[in-house]
C-alpha atoms as an extended CHARMM CRD file, in Angstrom:
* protein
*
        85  EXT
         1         1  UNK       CA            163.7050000000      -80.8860000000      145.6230000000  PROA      1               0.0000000000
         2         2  UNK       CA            165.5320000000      -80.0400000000      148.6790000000  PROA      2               0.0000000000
         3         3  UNK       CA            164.6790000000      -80.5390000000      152.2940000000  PROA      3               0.0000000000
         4         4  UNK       CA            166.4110000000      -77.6420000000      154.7780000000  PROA      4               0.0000000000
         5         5  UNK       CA            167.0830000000      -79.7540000000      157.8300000000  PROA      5               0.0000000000
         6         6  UNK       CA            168.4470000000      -76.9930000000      159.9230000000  PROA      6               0.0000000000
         7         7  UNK       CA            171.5710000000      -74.3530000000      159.9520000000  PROA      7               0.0000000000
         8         8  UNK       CA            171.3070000000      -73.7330000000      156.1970000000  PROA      8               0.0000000000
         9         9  UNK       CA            172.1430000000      -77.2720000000      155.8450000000  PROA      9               0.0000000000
        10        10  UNK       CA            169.7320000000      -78.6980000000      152.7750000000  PROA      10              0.0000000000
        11        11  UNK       CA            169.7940000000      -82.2590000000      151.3140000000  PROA      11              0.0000000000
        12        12  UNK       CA            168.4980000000      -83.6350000000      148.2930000000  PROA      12              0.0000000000
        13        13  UNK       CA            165.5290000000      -85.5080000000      148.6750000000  PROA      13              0.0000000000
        14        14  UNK       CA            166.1970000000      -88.4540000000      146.5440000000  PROA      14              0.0000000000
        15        15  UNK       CA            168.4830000000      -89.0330000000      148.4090000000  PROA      15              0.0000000000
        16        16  UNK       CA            167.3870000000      -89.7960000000      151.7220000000  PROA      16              0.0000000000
        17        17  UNK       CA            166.6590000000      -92.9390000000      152.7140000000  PROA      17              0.0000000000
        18        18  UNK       CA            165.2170000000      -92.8940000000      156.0350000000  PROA      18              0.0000000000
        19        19  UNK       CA            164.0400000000      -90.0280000000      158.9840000000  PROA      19              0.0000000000
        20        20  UNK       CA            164.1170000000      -91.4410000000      162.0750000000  PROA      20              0.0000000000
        21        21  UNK       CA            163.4280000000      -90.3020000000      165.9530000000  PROA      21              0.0000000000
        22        22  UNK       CA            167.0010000000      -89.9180000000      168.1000000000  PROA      22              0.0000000000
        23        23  UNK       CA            165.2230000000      -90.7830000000      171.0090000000  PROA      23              0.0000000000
        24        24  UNK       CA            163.9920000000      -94.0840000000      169.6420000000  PROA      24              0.0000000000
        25        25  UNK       CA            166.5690000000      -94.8250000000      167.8350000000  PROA      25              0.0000000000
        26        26  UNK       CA            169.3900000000      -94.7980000000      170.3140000000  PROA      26              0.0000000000
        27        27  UNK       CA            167.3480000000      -98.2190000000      171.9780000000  PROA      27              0.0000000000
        28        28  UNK       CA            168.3390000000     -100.0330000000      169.3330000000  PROA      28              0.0000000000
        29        29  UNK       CA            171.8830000000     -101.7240000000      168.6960000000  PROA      29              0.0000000000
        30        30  UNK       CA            171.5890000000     -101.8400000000      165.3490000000  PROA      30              0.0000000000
        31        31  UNK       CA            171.1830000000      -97.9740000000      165.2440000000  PROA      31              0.0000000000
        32        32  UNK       CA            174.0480000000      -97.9260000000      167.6750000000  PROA      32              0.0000000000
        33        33  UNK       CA            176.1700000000      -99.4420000000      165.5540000000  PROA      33              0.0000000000
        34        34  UNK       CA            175.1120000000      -97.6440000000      162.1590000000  PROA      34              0.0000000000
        35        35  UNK       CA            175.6770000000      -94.5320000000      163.8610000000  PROA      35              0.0000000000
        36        36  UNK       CA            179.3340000000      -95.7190000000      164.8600000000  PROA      36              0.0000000000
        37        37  UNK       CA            180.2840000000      -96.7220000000      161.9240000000  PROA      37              0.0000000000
        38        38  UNK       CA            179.2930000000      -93.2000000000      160.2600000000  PROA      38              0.0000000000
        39        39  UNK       CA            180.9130000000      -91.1770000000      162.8850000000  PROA      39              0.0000000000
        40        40  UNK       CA            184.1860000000      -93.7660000000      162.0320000000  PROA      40              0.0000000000
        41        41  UNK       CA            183.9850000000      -92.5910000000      158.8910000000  PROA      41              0.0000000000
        42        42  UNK       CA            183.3750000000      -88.8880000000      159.7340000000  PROA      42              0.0000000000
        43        43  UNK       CA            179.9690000000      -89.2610000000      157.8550000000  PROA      43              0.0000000000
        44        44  UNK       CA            178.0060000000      -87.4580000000      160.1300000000  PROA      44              0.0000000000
        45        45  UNK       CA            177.2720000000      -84.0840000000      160.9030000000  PROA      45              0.0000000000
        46        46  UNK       CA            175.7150000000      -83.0180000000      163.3860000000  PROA      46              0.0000000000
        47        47  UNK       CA            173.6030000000      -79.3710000000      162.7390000000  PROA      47              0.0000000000
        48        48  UNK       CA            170.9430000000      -79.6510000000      166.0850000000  PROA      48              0.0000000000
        49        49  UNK       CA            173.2240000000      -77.3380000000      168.5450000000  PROA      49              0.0000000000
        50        50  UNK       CA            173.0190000000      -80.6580000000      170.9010000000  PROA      50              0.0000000000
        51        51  UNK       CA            169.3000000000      -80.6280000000      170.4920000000  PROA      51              0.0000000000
        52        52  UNK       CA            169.0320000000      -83.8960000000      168.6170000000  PROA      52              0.0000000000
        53        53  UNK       CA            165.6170000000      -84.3070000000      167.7730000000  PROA      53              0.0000000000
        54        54  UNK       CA            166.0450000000      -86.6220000000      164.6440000000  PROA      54              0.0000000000
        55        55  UNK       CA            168.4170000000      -88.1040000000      162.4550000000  PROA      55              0.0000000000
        56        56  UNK       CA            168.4100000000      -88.0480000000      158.5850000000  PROA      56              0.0000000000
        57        57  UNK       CA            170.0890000000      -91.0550000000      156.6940000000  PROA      57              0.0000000000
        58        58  UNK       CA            171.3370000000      -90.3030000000      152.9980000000  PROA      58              0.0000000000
        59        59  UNK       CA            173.0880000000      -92.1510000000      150.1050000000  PROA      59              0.0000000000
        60        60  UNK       CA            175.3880000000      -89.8710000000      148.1950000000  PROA      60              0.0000000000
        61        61  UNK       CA            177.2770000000      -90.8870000000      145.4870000000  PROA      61              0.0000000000
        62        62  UNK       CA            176.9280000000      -94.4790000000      147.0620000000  PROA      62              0.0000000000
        63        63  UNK       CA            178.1880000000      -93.3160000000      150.0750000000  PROA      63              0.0000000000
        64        64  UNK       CA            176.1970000000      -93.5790000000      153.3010000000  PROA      64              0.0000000000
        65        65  UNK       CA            175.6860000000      -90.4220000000      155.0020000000  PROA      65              0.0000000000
        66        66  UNK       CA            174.3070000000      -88.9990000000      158.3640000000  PROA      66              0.0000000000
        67        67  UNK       CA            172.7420000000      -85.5560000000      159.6360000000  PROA      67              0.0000000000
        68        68  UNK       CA            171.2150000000      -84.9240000000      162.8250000000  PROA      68              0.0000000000
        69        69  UNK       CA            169.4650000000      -81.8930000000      163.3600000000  PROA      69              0.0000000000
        70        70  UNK       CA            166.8790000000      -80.6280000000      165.7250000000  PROA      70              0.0000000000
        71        71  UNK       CA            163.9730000000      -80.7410000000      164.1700000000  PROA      71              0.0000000000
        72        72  UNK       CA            161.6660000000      -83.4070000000      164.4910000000  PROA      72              0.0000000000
        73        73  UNK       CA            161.1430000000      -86.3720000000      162.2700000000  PROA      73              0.0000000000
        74        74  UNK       CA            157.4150000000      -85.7550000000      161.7390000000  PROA      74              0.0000000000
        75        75  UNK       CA            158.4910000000      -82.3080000000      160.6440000000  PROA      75              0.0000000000
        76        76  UNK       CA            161.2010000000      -83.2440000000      158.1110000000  PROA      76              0.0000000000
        77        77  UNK       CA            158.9690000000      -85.8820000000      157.0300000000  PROA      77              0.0000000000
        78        78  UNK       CA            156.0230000000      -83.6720000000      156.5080000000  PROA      78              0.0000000000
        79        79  UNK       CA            157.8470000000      -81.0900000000      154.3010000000  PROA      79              0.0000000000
        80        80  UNK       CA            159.4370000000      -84.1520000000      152.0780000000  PROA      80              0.0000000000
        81        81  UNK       CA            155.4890000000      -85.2690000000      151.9960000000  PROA      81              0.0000000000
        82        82  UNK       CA            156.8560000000      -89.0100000000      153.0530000000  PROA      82              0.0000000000
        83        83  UNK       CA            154.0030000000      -91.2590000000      154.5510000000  PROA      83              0.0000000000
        84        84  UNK       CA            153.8820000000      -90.8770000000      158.6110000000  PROA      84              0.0000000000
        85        85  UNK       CA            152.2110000000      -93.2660000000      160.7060000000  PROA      85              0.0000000000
């Protein structure tokens, strides 16, 4: 299965190894620092039209990978039916 995360943009859900809130996540230095070191390595794309609502985490080919799009990470997690506190 696939999960459409915004602007035609679709990953594979095995894949995915995390969903996580922007606006949470950008507290935390580890975060910071993930999300440097993807951007370094032009791993990231960014599909949220600077709406950045949540940011999707992905192994691919044993590469780390990131999206951030601008729907939320209850959404995203809802249609990959993950567990949501």
């Amino acid at each position: 299965m696939y999960l459409h995360i915004g602007k035609n943009v679709v990953v594979n859900n095995n894949e995915i190894i995390g969903i996580f809130d922007v606006s949470s996540m950008t507290k935390s230095k580890e975060f910071k620092l993930i999300y440097e070191k993807l951007k370094e390595e032009n791993n990231i794309l960014d599909v949220s039209d600077n709406h950045k609502k949540s940011i999707i985490i992905t192994k691919e080919k044993e590469v780390l990978k990131g999206y951030i799009s601008n729907i939320s990470s209850i959404t995203l997690a809802k249609r990959v039916d993950l567990n949501v506190l």
